[in-house]
C-alpha positions, 0 to 999 in steps of 0.5 A, a space after each residue: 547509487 542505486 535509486 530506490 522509491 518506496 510508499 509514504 504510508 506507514 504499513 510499509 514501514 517494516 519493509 524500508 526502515 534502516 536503508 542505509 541510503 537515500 529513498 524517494 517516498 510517494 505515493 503507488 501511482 508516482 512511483 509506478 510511473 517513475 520506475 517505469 520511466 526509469 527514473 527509479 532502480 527499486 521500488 514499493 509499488 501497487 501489486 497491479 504495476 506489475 500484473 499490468 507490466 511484468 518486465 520487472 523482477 519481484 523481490 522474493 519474500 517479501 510484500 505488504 499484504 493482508 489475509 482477513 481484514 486490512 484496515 487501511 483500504 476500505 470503501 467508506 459507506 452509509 445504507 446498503 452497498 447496493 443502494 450506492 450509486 457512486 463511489 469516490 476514488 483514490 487515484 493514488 493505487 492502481 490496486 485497490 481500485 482494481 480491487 474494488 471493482 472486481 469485488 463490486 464485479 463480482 457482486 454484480 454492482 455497479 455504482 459509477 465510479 470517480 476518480 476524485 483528484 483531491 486525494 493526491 498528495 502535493 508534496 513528496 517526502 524523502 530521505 537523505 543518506 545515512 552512515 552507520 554511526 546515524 542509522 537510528 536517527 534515521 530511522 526515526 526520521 523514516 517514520 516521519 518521512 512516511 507521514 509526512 505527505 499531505 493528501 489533499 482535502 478530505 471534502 465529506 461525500 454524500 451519503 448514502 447513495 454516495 461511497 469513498 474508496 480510501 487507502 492508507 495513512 487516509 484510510 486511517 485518519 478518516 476512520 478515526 475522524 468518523 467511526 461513528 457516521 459511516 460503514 467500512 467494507 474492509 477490501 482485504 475481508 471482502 477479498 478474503 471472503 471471495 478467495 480464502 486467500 491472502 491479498 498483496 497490495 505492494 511488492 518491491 519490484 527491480 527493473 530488468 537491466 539492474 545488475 546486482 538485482 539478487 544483492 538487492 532483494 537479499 539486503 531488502 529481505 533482510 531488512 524486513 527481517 529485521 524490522 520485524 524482530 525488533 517491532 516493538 523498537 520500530 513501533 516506539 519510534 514511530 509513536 515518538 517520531 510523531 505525525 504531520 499535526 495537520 492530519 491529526 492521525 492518533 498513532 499511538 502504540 496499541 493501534 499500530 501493534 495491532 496494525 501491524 501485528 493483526 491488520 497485516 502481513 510482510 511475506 510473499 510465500 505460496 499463499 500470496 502469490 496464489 492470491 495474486 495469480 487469482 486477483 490476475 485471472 480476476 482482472 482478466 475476467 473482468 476486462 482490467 488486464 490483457 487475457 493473459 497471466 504474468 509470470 512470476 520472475 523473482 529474486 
């Protein structure tokens, strides 16, 4: 049985709905450091994983990624970034805290960064193995699972000489709780801004000694294509799954069409793998990554 893990945020839904087997969810950093303890065969991890370590094999074509604004991976923020004396990190993504730092880098800024241990999540969330005759129901069950992880308390920094770095389904939920107190500089806009070109936040990557690694990477492409075709299906099914009421996150219909259809992209073609390349030269300038370039071994 192959071992597969995936994100527990709702931007990788179109990328893991309808696998036809069990999924360990978690968050970026669990799940890097399982497949890099062989406790994993598969998995959606953060892009940096592989940039830092890049024995794995990238499933060709497909990532979660944006080009402009993300929504979902924002420094939350009052006043002027260059009055911010401190930001509050997510611990759960090596990529966009990376990310972060070669922005503020780049901006010659300098607030002390923290890593804030209220953002990991306590409990993971799962799937169990499904046969044809109940592929739909567990595909709904795919939308819940992904939500389901509690992420910690959410104590309010102090503004503005303060900052807070959020990523996914938190990301989300923050924005909708205090739009109207706090700015959002949106990473994947910055990035955007800086470069031109699009960001990859996740990437399926395969570890070296799995056998059937090009069957895997074709049924993952194909999944994903046909999530994305039938969209709206997807989206219906995450509004009627519900989420955690404990999070009290709105996903409604409109709000994840434009997040998926606007805040998001599911491709890993030229352009993304340019962005990553550049995000690598960028880790290396800024003393994040070892002064050399990984090389792109895909399926």
């Amino acid at each position: 049985m192959l071992r597969v893990g995936c994100v527990k945020y709702f931007n990788a839904l179109p990328v893991i709905r309808g696998w036809p087997g069990e999924v360990d969810f978690d968050h970026p950093s669990a799940l890097c450091q399982r497949l890099a303890n062989n406790d994993l065969d598969v998995a959606l991890v953060s892009s940096f994983e592989f940039l830092r370590n890049p024995i794995y094999r990238i499933v060709d074509g497909v990532s979660i990624a944006s080009e402009g604004p993300v929504y979902s991976v924002v420094l939350a923020h009052c006043g002027e970034l260059s009055d911010i004396h401190e930001i509050e990190l997510d611990p759960a993504s090596q990529t966009s805290v990376n990310l972060l730092r070669c922005l503020l880098a780049e901006r010659e800024l300098t607030p002390r960064l923290i890593r804030n241990i209220d953002f990991q999540s306590v409990r993971p969330a799962g799937l169990q193995p499904a046969d044809s005759s109940a592929m739909h129901s567990q595909r709904s069950r795919t939308a819940e699972n992904i939500s389901a992880g509690r992420t910690g308390r959410m104590p309010m920094f102090q503004a503005p000489a303060s900052a807070r770095l959020l990523i996914g389904d938190q990301a989300i939920q923050f924005r909708q709780q205090h739009a109207d107190e706090f700015q959002f500089w949106d990473l994947g806009e910055q990035w955007r801004k800086l470069t031109g070109l699009p960001f990859v936040y996740a990437l399926w990557l395969i570890r070296p000694e799995v056998a059937d690694a090009k069957s895997v990477a074709q049924d993952l492409r194909v999944l994903r294509d046909e999530n994305l075709t039938n969209l709206d299906d997807l989206i219906g099914e995450a509004v009627a799954g519900g989420v955690d009421p404990g999070r009290r996150v709105e996903l409604d219909r409109k709000f994840l069409t434009v997040y998926y259809r606007k805040h998001l992209r599911f491709s890993f073609g030229e352009r993304e793998k340019e962005g990553l390349q550049t995000f690598a030269r960028l880790c290396v300038k800024h003393a994040l990554l070892p002064t050399h370039e990984p090389v792109f071994s895909v399926m």
